[in-house]
C-alpha positions in Angstrom: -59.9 38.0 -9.5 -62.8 40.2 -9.0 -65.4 40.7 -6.3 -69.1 41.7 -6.7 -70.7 42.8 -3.0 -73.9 43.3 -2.4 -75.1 45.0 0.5 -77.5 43.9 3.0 -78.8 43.0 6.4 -79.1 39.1 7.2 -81.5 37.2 8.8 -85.4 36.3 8.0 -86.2 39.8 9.4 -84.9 41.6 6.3 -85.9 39.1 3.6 -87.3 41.4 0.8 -86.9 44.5 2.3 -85.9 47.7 0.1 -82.4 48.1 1.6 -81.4 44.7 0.8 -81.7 45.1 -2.9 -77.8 44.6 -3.2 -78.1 41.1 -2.3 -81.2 40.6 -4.0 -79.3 41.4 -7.4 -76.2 39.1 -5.8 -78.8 36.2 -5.4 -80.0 37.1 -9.3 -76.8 36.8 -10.4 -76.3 33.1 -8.9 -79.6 32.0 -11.2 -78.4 33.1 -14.7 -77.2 30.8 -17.0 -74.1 32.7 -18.4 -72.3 32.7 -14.9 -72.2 29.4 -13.4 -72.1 29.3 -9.2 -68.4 27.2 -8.5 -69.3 24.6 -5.2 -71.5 26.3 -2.9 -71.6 29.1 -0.6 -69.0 29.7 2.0 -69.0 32.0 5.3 -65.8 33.9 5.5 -64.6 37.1 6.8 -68.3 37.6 8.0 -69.9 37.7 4.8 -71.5 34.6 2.7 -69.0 33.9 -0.4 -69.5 31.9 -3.8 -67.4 32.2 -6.8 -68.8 32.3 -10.1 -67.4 33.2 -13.9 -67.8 36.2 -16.5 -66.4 35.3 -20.0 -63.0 34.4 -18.6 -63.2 37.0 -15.2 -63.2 35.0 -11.9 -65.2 36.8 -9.6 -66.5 36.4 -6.0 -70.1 36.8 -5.0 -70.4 38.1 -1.4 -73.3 39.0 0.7 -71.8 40.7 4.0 -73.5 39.8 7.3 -72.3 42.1 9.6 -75.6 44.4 9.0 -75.4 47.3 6.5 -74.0 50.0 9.1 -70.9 47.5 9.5 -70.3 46.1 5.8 -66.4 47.5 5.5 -65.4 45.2 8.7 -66.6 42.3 6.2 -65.4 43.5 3.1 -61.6 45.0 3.6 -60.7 42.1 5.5 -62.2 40.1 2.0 -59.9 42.2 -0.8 -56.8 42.3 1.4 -56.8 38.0 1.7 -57.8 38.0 -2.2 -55.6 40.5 -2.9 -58.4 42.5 -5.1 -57.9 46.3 -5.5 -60.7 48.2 -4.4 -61.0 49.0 -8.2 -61.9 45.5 -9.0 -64.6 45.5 -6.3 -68.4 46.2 -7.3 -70.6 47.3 -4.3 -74.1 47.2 -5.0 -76.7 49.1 -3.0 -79.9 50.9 -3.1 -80.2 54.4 -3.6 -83.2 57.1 -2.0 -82.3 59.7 -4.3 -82.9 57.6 -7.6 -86.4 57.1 -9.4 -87.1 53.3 -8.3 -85.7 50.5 -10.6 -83.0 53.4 -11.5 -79.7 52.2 -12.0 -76.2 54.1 -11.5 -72.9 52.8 -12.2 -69.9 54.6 -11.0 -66.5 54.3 -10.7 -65.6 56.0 -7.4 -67.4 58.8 -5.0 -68.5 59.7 -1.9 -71.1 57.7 0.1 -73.9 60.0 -0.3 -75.5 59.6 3.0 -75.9 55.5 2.9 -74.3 54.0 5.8 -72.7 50.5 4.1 -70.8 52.6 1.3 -69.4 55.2 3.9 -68.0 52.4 6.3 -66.3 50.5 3.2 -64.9 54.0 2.6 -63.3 54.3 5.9 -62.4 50.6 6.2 -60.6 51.0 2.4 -59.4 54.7 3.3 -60.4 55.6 -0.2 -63.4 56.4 -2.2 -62.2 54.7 -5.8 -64.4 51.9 -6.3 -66.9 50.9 -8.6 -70.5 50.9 -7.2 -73.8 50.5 -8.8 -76.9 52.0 -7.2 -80.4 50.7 -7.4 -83.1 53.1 -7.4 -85.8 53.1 -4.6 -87.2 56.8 -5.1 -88.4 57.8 -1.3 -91.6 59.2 -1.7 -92.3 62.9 0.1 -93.6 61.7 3.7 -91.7 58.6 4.6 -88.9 58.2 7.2 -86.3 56.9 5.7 -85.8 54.4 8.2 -88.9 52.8 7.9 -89.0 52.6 4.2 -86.1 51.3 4.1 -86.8 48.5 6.2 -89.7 48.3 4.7 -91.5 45.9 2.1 -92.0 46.7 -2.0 -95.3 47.3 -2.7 -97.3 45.9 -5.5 -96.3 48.9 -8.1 -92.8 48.5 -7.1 -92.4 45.4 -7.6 -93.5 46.0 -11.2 -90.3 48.8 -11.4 -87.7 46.7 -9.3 -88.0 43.0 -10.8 -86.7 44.3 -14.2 -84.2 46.5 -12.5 -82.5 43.8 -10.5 -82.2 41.3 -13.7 -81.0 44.6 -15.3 -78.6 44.5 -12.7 -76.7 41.5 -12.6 -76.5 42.0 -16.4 -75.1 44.9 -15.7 -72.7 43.0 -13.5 -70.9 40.7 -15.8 -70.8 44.4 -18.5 -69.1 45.4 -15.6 -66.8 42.4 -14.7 -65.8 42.2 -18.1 -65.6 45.3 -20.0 -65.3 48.0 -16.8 -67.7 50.2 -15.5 -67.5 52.7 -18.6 -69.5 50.1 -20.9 -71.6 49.3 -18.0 -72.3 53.1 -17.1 -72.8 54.0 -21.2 -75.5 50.9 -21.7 -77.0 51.0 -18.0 -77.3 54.2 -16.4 -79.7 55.9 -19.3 -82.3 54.1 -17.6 -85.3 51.9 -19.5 -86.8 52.9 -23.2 -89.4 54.4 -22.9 -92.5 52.0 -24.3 -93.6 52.9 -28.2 -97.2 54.2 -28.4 -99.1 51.7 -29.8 -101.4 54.1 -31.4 -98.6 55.6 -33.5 -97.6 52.9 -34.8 -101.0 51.1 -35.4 -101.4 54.9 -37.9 -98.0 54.2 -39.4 -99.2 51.1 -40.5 -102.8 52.3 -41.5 -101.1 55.0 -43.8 
């Protein structure tokens, strides 16, 4: 078994909010068609669990609700009753320092200044497991807190809708052929779009 966390703050407060893109891309995952939700959502060990399938990988889905500071009381207690490795545990969160709708896979590090990934590190007492980070790209002005905690705008939403559907196709890459292939097809970010006008002279010559 496997485990796919995404990180959070619950309640209505946060719905939406940028640092809640880890369970927005959990709840994403939940709605596509290749990995099928198994009975229904459960509360345990502080977090909200469901269990769904990859190809043949069983894997849990969990939204911790301990708020984001907190989210290694929820989560080590999780893997230890599983018995999943920390190496077989995705944490999904959003990320400052990446353009918005970014992704990063990676298979270990250090928490890089957000809060939930540094208190799973010292609930784990290790720094080797997989996480995927979602771009929010802090523009030059804005406290972090606040945008944070903060809505998407219009424009954003036009960047992070596509990344989070990215995302939890990223997730069953992930699940079932290890962050490598996920990082390789993922982490390049999107194509850039073709110019129109080129190819409207291709064809013309």
């Amino acid at each position: 078994m496997k485990a796919v966390v995404g990180l959070g703050n619950p309640g209505r407060r946060y719905e939406g909010t940028r640092h809640n893109l880890g369970f927005m891309v959990v709840e994403e995952i939940t709605r596509r068609p290749g990995a099928p939700v198994i009975g229904v959502a459960r509360e345990q060990f502080e977090s909200l669990v469901t269990e769904t399938t990859f190809g043949s990988e069983r894997c849990l889905l969990v939204k911790p609700q301990t708020y984001m500071n907190l989210s290694g009381s929820a989560v080590q207690p999780l893997l230890a009753w599983y018995k999943i490795a920390p190496a077989d545990c995705l944490v999904i969160c959003d990320d400052l320092n990446l353009p918005v709708g970014r992704l990063r896979f990676r298979a270990g590090g250090s928490g890089g200044g957000h809060h939930g990934l540094e208190d799973i590190e010292r609930r784990l007492g290790t720094q080797e497991y997989p996480r995927l980070r979602v771009g929010l790209g802090l523009p030059a002005g804005f406290v972090v807190e606040s945008f944070v905690l903060g809505r998407f705008s219009d424009a954003e939403q036009k960047a992070i809708a596509p990344a989070i559907k990215s995302a939890s196709e990223g997730v069953e890459v992930w699940a079932v052929k290890g962050v490598n292939a996920a990082s390789n097809r993922f982490n390049a970010g999107p194509k850039p779009p073709k110019d129109s006008s080129h190819e409207q002279k291709k064809k013309e010559e």
